[in-house]
Each structure stands twice: as structure tokens, then as C-alpha cells.
C-alpha positions in Angstrom: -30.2 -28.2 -57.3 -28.2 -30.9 -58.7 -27.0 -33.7 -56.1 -23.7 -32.7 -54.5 -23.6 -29.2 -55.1 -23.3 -27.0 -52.1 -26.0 -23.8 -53.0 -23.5 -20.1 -52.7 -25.0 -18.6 -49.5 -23.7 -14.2 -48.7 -20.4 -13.2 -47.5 -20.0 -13.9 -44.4 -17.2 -11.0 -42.7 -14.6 -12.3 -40.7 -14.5 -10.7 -36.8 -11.1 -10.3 -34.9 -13.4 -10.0 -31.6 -11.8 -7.0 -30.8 -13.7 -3.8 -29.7 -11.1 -0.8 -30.8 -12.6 0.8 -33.6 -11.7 -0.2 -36.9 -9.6 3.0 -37.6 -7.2 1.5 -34.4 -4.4 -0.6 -36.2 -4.7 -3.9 -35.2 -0.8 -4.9 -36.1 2.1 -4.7 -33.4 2.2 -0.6 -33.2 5.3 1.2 -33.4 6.5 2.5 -30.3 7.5 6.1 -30.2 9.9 7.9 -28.1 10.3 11.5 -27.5 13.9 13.1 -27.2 13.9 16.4 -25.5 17.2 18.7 -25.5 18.5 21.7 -26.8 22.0 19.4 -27.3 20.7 16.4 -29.0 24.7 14.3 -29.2 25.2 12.6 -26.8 27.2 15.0 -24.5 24.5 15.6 -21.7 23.7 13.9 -19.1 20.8 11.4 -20.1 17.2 11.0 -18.6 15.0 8.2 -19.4 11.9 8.0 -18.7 9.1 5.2 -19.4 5.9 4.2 -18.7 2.7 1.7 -19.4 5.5 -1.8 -19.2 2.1 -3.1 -17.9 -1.0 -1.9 -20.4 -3.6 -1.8 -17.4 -2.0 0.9 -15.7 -3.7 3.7 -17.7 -2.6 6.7 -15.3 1.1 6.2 -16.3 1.1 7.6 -19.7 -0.4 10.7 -18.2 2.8 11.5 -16.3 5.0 10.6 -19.2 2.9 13.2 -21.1 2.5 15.7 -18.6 6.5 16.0 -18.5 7.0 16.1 -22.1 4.0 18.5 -22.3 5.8 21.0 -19.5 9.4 20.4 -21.4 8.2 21.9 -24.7 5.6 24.2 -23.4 7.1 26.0 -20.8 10.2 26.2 -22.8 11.4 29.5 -23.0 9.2 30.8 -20.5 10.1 28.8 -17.5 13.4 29.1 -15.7 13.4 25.8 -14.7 12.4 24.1 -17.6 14.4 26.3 -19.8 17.4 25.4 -17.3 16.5 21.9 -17.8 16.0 21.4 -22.0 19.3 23.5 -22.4 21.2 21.3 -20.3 19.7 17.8 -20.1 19.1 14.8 -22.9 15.7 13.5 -22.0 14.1 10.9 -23.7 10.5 9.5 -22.8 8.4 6.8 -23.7 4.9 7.2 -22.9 3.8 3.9 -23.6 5.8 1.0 -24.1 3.1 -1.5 -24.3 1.4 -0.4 -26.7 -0.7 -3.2 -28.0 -1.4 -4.2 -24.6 -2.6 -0.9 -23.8 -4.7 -0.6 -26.5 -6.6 -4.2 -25.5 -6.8 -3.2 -21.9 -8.4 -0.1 -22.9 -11.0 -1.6 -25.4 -11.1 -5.2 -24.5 -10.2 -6.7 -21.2 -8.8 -3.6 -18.6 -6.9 -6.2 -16.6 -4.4 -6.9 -19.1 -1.3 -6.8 -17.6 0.8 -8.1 -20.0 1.6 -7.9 -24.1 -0.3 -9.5 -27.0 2.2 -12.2 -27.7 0.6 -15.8 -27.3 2.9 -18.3 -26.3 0.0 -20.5 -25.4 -0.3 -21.6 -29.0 0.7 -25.5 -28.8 -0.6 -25.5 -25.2 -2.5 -28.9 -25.6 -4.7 -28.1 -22.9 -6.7 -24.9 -24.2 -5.7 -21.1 -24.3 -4.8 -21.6 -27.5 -7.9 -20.1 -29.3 -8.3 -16.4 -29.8 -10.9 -16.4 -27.5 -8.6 -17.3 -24.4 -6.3 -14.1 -25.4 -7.4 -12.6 -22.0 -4.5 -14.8 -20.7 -1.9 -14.3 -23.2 1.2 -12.5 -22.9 4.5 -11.7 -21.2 5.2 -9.7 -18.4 7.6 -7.2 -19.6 9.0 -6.0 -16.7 9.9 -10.1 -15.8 11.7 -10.0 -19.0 15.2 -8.7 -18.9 18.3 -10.1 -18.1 19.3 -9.5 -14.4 18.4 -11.3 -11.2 15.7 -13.5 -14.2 13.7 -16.6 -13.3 16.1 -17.9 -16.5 18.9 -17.9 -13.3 16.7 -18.7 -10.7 15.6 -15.6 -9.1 11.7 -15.6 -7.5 8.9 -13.2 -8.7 8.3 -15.2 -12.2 6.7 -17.8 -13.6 7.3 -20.2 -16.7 3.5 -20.2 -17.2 2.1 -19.0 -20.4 -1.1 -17.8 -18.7 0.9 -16.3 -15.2 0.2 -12.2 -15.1 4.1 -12.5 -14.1 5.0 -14.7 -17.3 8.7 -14.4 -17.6 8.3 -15.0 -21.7 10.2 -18.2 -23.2 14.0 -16.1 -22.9 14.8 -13.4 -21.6 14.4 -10.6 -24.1 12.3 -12.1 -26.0 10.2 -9.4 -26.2 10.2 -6.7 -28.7 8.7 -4.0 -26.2 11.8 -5.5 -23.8 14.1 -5.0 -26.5 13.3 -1.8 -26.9 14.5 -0.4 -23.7 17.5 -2.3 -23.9 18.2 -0.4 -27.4 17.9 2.7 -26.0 20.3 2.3 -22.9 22.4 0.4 -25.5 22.3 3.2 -27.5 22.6 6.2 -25.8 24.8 5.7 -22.9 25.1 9.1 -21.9 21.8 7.8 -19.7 23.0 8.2 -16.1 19.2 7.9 -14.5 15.7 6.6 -15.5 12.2 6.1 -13.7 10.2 3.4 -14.9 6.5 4.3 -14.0 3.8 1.9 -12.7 0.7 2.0 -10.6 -1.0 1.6 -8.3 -0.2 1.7 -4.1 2.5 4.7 -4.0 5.7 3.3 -4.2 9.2 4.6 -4.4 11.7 2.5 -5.4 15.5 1.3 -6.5 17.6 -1.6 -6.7 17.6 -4.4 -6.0 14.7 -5.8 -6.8 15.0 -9.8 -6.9 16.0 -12.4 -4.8 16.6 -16.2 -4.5 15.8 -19.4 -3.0 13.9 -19.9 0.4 17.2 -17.9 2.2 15.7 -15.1 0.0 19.5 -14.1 -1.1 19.0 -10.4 -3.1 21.1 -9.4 -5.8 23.9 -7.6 -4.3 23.3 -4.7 -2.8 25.0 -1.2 -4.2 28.0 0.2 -2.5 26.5 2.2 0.7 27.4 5.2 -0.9 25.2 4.7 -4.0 22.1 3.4 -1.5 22.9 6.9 0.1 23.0 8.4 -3.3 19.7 6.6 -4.4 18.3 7.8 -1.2 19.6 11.3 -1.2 17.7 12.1 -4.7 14.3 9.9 -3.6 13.7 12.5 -1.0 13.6 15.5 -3.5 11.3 13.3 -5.8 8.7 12.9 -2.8 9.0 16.0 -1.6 8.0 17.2 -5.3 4.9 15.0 -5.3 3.9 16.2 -1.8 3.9 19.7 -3.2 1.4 19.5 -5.9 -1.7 17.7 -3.6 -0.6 16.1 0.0 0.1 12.6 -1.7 2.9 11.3 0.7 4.9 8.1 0.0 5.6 6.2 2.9 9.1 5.5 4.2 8.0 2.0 4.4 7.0 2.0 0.6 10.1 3.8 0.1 13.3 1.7 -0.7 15.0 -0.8 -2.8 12.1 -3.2 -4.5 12.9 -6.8 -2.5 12.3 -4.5 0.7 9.8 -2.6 0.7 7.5 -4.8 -1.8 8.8 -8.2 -3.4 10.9 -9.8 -5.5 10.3 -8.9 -9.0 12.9 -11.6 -11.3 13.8 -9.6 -14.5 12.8 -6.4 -14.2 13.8 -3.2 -15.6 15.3 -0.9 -13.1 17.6 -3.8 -11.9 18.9 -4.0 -15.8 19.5 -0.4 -16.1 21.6 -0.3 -12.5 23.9 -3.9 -12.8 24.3 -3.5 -16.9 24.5 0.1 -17.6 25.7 1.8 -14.3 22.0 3.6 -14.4 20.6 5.2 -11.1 17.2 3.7 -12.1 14.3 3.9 -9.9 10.5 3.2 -10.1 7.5 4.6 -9.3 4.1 2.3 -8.3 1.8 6.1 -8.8 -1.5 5.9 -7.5 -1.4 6.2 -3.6 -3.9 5.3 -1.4 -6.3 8.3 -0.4 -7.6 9.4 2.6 -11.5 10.2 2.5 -12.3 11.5 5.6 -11.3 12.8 8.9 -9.9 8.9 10.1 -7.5 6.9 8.9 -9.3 4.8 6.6 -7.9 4.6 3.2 -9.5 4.3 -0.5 -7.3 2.3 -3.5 -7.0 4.2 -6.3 -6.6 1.3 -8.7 -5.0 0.9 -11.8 -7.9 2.5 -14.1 -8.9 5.6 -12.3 -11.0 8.0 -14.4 -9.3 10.8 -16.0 -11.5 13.6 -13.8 -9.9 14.1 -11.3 -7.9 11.1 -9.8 -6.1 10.4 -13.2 -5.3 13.5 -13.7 -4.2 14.6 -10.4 -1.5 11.6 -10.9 -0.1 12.8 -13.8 0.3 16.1 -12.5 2.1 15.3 -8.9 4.4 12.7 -10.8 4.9 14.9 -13.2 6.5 17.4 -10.4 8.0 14.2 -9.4 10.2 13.9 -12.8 10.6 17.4 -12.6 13.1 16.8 -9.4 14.4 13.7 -10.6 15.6 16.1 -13.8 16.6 18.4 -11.4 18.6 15.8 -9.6 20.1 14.9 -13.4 21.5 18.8 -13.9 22.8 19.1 -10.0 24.8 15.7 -11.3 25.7 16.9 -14.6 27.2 19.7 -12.8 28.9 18.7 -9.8 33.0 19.1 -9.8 33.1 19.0 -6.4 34.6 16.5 -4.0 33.1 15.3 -1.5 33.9 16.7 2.3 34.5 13.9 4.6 35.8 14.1 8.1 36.7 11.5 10.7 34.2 11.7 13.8 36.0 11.0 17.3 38.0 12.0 20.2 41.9 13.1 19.3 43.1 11.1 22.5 41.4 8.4 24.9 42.9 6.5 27.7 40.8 3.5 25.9 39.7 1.6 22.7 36.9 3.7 21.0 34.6 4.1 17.4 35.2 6.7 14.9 32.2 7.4 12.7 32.7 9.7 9.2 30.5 12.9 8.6 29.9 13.5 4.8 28.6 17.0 2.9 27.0 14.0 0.3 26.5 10.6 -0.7 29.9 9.0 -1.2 31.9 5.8 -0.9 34.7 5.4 1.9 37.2 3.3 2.0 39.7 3.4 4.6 42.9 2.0 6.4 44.1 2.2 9.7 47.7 0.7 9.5 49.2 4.3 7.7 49.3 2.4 4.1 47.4 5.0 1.3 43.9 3.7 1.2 42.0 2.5 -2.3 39.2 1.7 -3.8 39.7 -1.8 -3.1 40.2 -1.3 1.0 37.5 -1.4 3.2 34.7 0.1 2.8 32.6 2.3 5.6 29.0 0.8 5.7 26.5 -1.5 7.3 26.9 -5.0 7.8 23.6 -5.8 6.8 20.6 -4.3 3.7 19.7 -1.3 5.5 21.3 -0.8 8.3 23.4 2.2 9.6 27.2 2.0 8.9 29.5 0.0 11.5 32.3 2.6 13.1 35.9 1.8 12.9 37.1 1.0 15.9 40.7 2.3 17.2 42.3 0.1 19.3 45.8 2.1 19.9 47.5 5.0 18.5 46.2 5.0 14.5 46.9 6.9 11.7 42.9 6.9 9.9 43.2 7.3 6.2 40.5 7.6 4.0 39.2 7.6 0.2 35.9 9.3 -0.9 34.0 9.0 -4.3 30.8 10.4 -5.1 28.8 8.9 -7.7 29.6 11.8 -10.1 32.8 10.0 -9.4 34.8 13.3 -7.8 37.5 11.6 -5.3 38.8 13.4 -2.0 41.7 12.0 0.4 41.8 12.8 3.9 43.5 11.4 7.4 43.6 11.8 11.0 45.8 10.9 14.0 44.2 9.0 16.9 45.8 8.3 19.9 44.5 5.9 23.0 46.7 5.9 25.7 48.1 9.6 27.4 49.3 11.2 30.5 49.3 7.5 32.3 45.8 6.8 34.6 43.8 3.9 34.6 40.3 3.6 33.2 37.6 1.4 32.4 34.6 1.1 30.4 31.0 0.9 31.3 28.3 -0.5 29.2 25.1 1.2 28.6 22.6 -0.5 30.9 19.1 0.2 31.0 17.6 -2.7 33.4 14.2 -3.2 34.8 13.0 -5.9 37.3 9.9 -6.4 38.1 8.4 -8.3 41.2 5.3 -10.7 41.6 2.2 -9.7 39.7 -0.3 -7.8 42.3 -3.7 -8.6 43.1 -6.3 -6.5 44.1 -8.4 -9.8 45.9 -12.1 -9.8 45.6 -14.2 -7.2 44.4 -17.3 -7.0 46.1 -20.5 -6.4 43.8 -22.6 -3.6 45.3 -20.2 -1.8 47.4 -18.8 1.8 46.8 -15.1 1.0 47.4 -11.1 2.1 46.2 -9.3 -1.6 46.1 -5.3 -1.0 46.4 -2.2 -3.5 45.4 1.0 -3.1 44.5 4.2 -4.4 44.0 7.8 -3.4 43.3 10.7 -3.2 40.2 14.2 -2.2 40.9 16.0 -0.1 38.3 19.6 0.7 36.8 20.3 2.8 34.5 23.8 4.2 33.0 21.8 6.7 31.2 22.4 10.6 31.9 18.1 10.6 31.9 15.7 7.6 32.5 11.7 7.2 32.6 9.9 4.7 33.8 6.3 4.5 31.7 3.4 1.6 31.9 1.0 1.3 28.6 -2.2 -0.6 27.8 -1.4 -1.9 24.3 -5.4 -2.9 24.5 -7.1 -1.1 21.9 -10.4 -2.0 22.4 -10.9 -1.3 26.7 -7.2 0.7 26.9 -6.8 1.7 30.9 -9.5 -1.0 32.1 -9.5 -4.3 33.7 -11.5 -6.6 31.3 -13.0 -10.2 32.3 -13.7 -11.7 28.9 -15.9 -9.1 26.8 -16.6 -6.9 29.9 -14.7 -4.3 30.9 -14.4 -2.7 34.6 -16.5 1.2 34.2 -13.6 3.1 36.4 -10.1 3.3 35.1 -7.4 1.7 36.9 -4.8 4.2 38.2 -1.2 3.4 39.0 1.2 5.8 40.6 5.1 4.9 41.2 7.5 5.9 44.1 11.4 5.9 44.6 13.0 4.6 47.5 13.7 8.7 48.3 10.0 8.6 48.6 9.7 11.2 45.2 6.9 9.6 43.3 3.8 10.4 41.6 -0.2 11.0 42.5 -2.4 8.2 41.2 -3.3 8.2 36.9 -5.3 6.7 35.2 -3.2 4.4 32.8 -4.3 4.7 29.0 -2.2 4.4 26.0 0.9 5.6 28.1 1.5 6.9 31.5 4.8 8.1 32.6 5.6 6.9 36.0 8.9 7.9 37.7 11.9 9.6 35.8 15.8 9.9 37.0 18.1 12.6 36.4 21.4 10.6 36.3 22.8 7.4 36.6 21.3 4.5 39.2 21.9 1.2 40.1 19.5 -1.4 42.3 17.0 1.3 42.7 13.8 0.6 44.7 10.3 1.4 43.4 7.3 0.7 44.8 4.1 0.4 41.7 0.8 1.2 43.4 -2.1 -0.2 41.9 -5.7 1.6 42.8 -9.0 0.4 41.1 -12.8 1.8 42.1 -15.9 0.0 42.4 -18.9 2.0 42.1 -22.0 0.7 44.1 -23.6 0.4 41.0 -21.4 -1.2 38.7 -22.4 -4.6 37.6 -19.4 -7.5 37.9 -19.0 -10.1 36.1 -18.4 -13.6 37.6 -14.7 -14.2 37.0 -11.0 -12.5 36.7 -10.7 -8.6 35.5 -7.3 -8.1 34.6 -5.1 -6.4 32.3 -1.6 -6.9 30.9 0.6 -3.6 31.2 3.6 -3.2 29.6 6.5 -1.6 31.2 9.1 1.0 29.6 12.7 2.1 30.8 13.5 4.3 28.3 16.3 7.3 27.9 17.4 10.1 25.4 20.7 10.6 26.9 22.4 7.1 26.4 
């Protein structure tokens, strides 16, 4: 060996650490996307529906499958479909992460995000390939509405965050792609963008702002209604195929009934392109057993049979949501609105409007032709039920109705408050309860086979046609017991109430609920004497100390 000279040593082969086989293309795939339709140009409605934005969520692309499989297959065969494919554009992504997906399923199954690294020139590490476990952008914190880019919450700047916004907003070719399509093909009038896991239903909006929390602006109440109206054929799909039920509280638009989610999809599809776009979080939590506990399904469930039952109930799922598509594609007809209230009234008084279907009213009440710029019937808050119009004198109510199909229907009504002379006057709906000094039943003696009695009193007024008066224990753990500490009294304590008509009940035991006295019509300053009765048994062991129990009391009606 001469001085200097570094000896040949073998080959050594290059690794990309990566555990796909090497037939699996390790390159940015191509992302595919299926277009179903007998009438492929644009003159059908449009369905779009995508899954896998994040690549851990494995179940997803089983649904997208599942309903491109039952498209094509059933074809022909099945009314439905067939009614469907002839009559529909569908197009369906089943994954669009796919280089994600494929790392998640070989490498690391908590990705979340893509493979791009934007922790390259991060001086502080996760620049190595080694560190790629924390690479990527979120995709669905990557479009343009309601972003962290204008200050919306549910994002994050970081490179390594699992809710990395990316450096811009589309700056993601995955991103980019679903923007293309909807760019594209605007003939797309409703989407579902499918995630897992929790069982989750959902529309916009879905971000919010600053520590006041301030959403995107919330539809027109019509469209909520509309979003609403086509949700509860979805669920009522998935309920079909296995039991799963989405909760009404997981049901809702995305900043409600979950959190604020800056830049994602369903919020660019509704503000940019006029989309009714929804998503699903698949993957509900199961009941086990005979209680109420509850197992997570995850995001990786195996295939047999948790992932596939997924796929199949979600499927069923799309299946209505198309259904909802053709129902839209087909409607000509106006909606049927009518103006809710009394033709005369010797006072001021709130008219309410029935509706056949979701729609948007707007409305006047000085005579003038209403328009789409008058205002609009609705809640004055997210969620909440619509306010009436109230008539003050004799009114002319005029009003303009839209669905979201966009069929328009007029309609008015006379209202008069006045009438064949008379006086009158209003009374507020009262439900009152007032109850006197807390009773005590003195001391109990140990060893002595005794009833103890107390009581005290509550007056009651009511404006209600009905009333009841009902106590409850809201203690779960001794319900119906006096407790001292962790001991607990063995007899029940009983309660019974009387009237000042001297109607009452026999002593109960008081549980979870106990209905005391009830009235049959209106009542004001009404008496009632609460007896208290509590047994001791001879052999019952006392604690040193204070047994006692905090009851809460209920005046409650059904005829307001």
C-alpha cells in the first residue's frame, strides 16, 4: 500500500430508511380521482367526495371505495344506484394524501400530515431524514378561508405542529388539488370531506378568532336549516347499516360542536364556491357491553371487522348525501311559507313562519314589496331558534322565500290589533317557587327504633294551564339518603307535599326524582307545606356529626 492511498473497500447501498417495499414508489404519487356519471359535461349536479387529507386515518379510503365500488357495481341492477349514476356527476378521491398514507402505513402510523419538510434550515434539528416523523403540513389547515395566514385559531406556524398550517396558504400540492377540482368543475353543489375518528357530523363554519372566539360568519338560517335538513338523512343512513348513532352534540357546524379548525376544507368549498360541504370524523365510539361505557375506535382500526364496518355504514352515509344531491337537482318547487298568528288581537303579539323546507325569509311589515336585502327571519345568536316578528298595530306582513335550490315564493297577510273596543292586558308567564327555612330533623338518637319528622313550607304561582312541583337528589353516589361525610343514613328519607286545600301526597322515598304536588290551572301565593320523614333503625350505626342532603326543587309545566 503506498502512503496516501485510501485501499477500495465494497459498495456500500444507500438506505432511504423507509419500510414500503421497494416495488412502492418512493416519489410524490399521483393522485387519482374517480368521476362517476352516465353524463360526464358538466350539466349535473356535482358530488365530491374525498378522503385520507390526514394519512393516519386509514378507515377513510374504505368509504371512498365502498361508494365507488356500489356506483359501478350495482349499476344497472340497482334502482337507486342506477337512479343515481344516470342523474348525478360524482367525483371521489379516495386518498388525497397519498404519500402520507403510504408512510403512516409502513413507517410511522401517526402521521398526520404530508411528506413535505419545511424543517430543512431549522437550525435547531428536524432537519435530518431521521426526524421526518415530524415533518409535514396539515392539509386540511391549508386553504384559504378563516387561515392562521388571517388570524383565525386552530393552526400553528410550527414546522413540527400535527396542525402545521404550511409556509402559505396553498402551498400544498395535495391542497391544490382540491382547489382544481372545485375550480374546475363548478357544477359541484355538495361535498363530504371524510376523517376519523369520534363520530362526527359536521358543516360550516369551522374557525374562529381571537380570545372573543369571533366565527366566520354564520350561513343565512335558511342554509343552517338546509345543512341540517340533509344531515339528518345522512345519520339516519349510517344508523341503518349497524346502530352507529351520531350524537346531536357531535352534530353541527365545526367551531360548535368540536373546535376551531383555521384553513380547512369544508369552510373553502362553502365561502369560495357556494358548496354545501360537510365532514365526517367516521369511527364512533362503541358500546361493549350492557352499560354505558364506551371503547375508541381509533384512527387505525383493523380491517376485520371494525374497518370494515366503517366503510360500509359511511358508505350508506354517501349514499343519502347523493340522494340529497338528485332530490336538489330536481326540485322546481317553491317553497310553502305561511305566516303563524292570530288574524285580530286587542294587543301587540309575535307571528312565527311555518315552512314545507329549508328556506330564507325576508320580510317587511310597513306594506313596501319585501327583498332579498330586507330582514331576514332567524335567530339572533349561532344556534338558536328564530326571533318572531312582532306586530304592534294593524300590519300588512309580506314576505320573500328562497330555497337553496334557489326557487323564490311571495306571500302576505293582514294583521290587525285593536277590534270591537274592550280593554285588555297582558300577563307574563310566571312560574315562581319560594321556599322557606331549611328543616331539621334535631338529634338522632343511636340505638333507638324511631320515624324523625320536619318540615317546612314554599309558596307557589304559576300562570301555567298545568304545574308540578318535583324534589331530586342530584347525588349519584348515596341518591335519596342523608350522608355525613362518607356515610350514608341505611333508610331512605321520604318527603310528601300538601296544598293549603289539604290535597297532598303519602310519604316517598326521594331518589333521582319525586313528584310532589301538581296544579291543574293557574295559582298565585299558594301554600304548601314539605314534610320531611327519616327512620332510624335500632340497629343502625350513626356517625358522630351532620347527615344531610341538598334537594333540589322543580316547578315545572307543559302547558306554558
Amino acid at each position: 500500500m503506498s502512503a496516501g492511498v485510501v485501499t477500495p473497500t465494497a459498495t456500500t447501498a444507500l438506505k432511504d430508511f423507509l419500510n414500503a417495499p421497494a416495488s412502492y414508489p418512493r416519489g410524490p404519487q399521483t393522485v387519482k380521482m374517480l368521476r362517476i356519471g352516465k353524463v360526464r359535461d358538466g350539466s349535473k349536479v356535482g358530488v365530491f367526495i374525498y378522503c385520507q387529507e390526514h394519512a393516519r386515518e386509514w378507515g377513510t379510503p374504505l368509504v371512498c371505495l365502498e361508494t365507488a365500488e356500489r356506483l359501478l357495481r350495482n349499476y344497472g341492477v340497482d334502482p337507486e344506484t342506477t337512479k343515481l349514476v344516470d342523474n348525478l356527476d360524482i367525483f371521489i378521491i379516495p386518498t388525497i394524501n397519498a404519500d402520507g398514507a403510504a408512510y403512516s402505513m409502513y413507517d410511522n402510523s401517526a402521521q398526520r400530515k404530508n411528506m413535505v419538510n419545511y424543517c430543512a434550515s431549522n437550525p435547531t434539528g428536524n432537519n435530518d431524514p431521521a426526524a421526518r416523523n415530524s415533518w409535514g403540513v396539515d392539509l386540511n389547515r391549508n386553504f384559504s378561508v378563516g387561515s392562521l395566514f388571517d388570524g383565525y385559531t386552530g393552526a400553528s406556524s410550527s414546522c413540527t405542529s400535527d396542525v402545521f398550517s404550511g409556509p402559505s396558504e396553498f402551498s400544498e400540492p395535495e391542497t391544490r388539488n382540491e382547489k382544481y377540482v372545485q375550480d374546475t368543475f363548478t357544477n359541484i353543489k355538495f361535498a363530504m370531506n371524510i376523517h376519523s375518528s369520534g363520530g362526527y357530523f359536521m358543516w360550516p363554519p369551522g374557525a374562529y378568532k381571537g380570545a372573543d372566539r369571533v366565527p366566520l360568519a354564520y350561513p343565512p338560517y335558511g342554509t343552517l336549516k338546509y345543512f341540517d335538513q340533509t344531515a339528518a338523512s345522512v345519520l339516519d343512513r349510517i344508523k341503518s347499516y349497524r346502530g352507529t348513532t351520531i350524537l346531536p352534540t357531535q352534530t353541527g357546524p365545526v367551531n360548535d360542536v368540536l373546535y376551531s379548525a383555521a384553513g380547512n376544507s369544508a369552510d373553502e368549498a362553502y365561502y369560495n364556491h357556494g358548496i354545501i360541504g360537510y365532514d365526517f370524523e367516521i369511527g364512533a365510539d362503541r358500546f361493549t357491553g350492557t352499560g354505558t361505557a364506551q371503547t375508541e375506535v381509533g384512527f387505525t382500526p383493523p380491517y376485520a371487522p371494525e374497518g370494515h364496518d366503517e366503510g360500509m355504514e359511511f358508505a350508506h352515509g354517501n349514499y343519502a348525501l347523493l340522494g340529497s344531491a338528485l332530490d336538489y337537482a330536481r326540485d322546481t318547487k317553491a317553497p310553502t311559507v305561511t305566516a303563524v298568528g292570530p288574524d285580530i288581537s286587542p294587543s301587540s303579539f309575535d307571528v312565527t313562519f311555518s315552512q314545507d323546507e329549508a328556506a330564507e325569509i325576508h320580510y317587511t311589515t310597513d306594506g313596501s314589496a319585501p327583498t332579498m336585502s330586507s330582514p331576514l327571519y332567524g335567530p339572533s345568536h349561532a344556534r338558536g331558534r328564530p326571533e318572531p316578528v312582532r306586530i304592534v298595530g294593524t300590519t300588512t306582513l309580506r314576505w320573500i322565500a328562497r330555497d337553496f335550490k334557489g326557487n323564490t315564493s311571495t306571500g302576505s297577510r293582514l294583521f290587525q290589533v285593536g277590534g270591537n273596543g274592550g280593554v285588555g292586558g297582558d300577563v307574563p308567564g310566571t312560574l315562581s317557587l319560594s321556599l322557606g327555612p331549611a328543616p331539621s330533623f334535631g338529634a338522632f338518637t343511636p340505638g333507638v327504633d324511631r320515624d324523625y319528622t320536619a318540615g317546612t313550607t314554599a309558596t307557589v304561582t304559576s300562570t301555567a294551564g298545568d304545574a308540578l312541583l318535583s324534589v331530586a337528589d342530584p347525588d349519584t353516589a348515596h341518591p335519596g339518603h342523608l350522608v355525613n361525610g362518607q356515610f350514608a343514613l341505611p333508610s331512605p328519607l321520604q318527603m310528601r307535599g300538601r296544598k293549603s286545600d289539604a290535597q297532598g301526597t303519602a310519604f316517598n322515598n326521594v331518589n333521582s326524582l319525586l313528584n310532589l304536588l301538581t296544579w291543574n290551572g293557574p295559582v298565585s301565593n299558594d301554600h304548601v307545606d314539605l314534610d320531611y320523614k327519616q327512620h332510624i333503625g335500632a340497629n343502625d350505626g350513626l356517625r358522630t356529626g351532620t347527615y344531610a342532603k341538598t334537594l333540589t326543587f322543580t316547578l315545572s309545566t307543559t302547558t306554558p
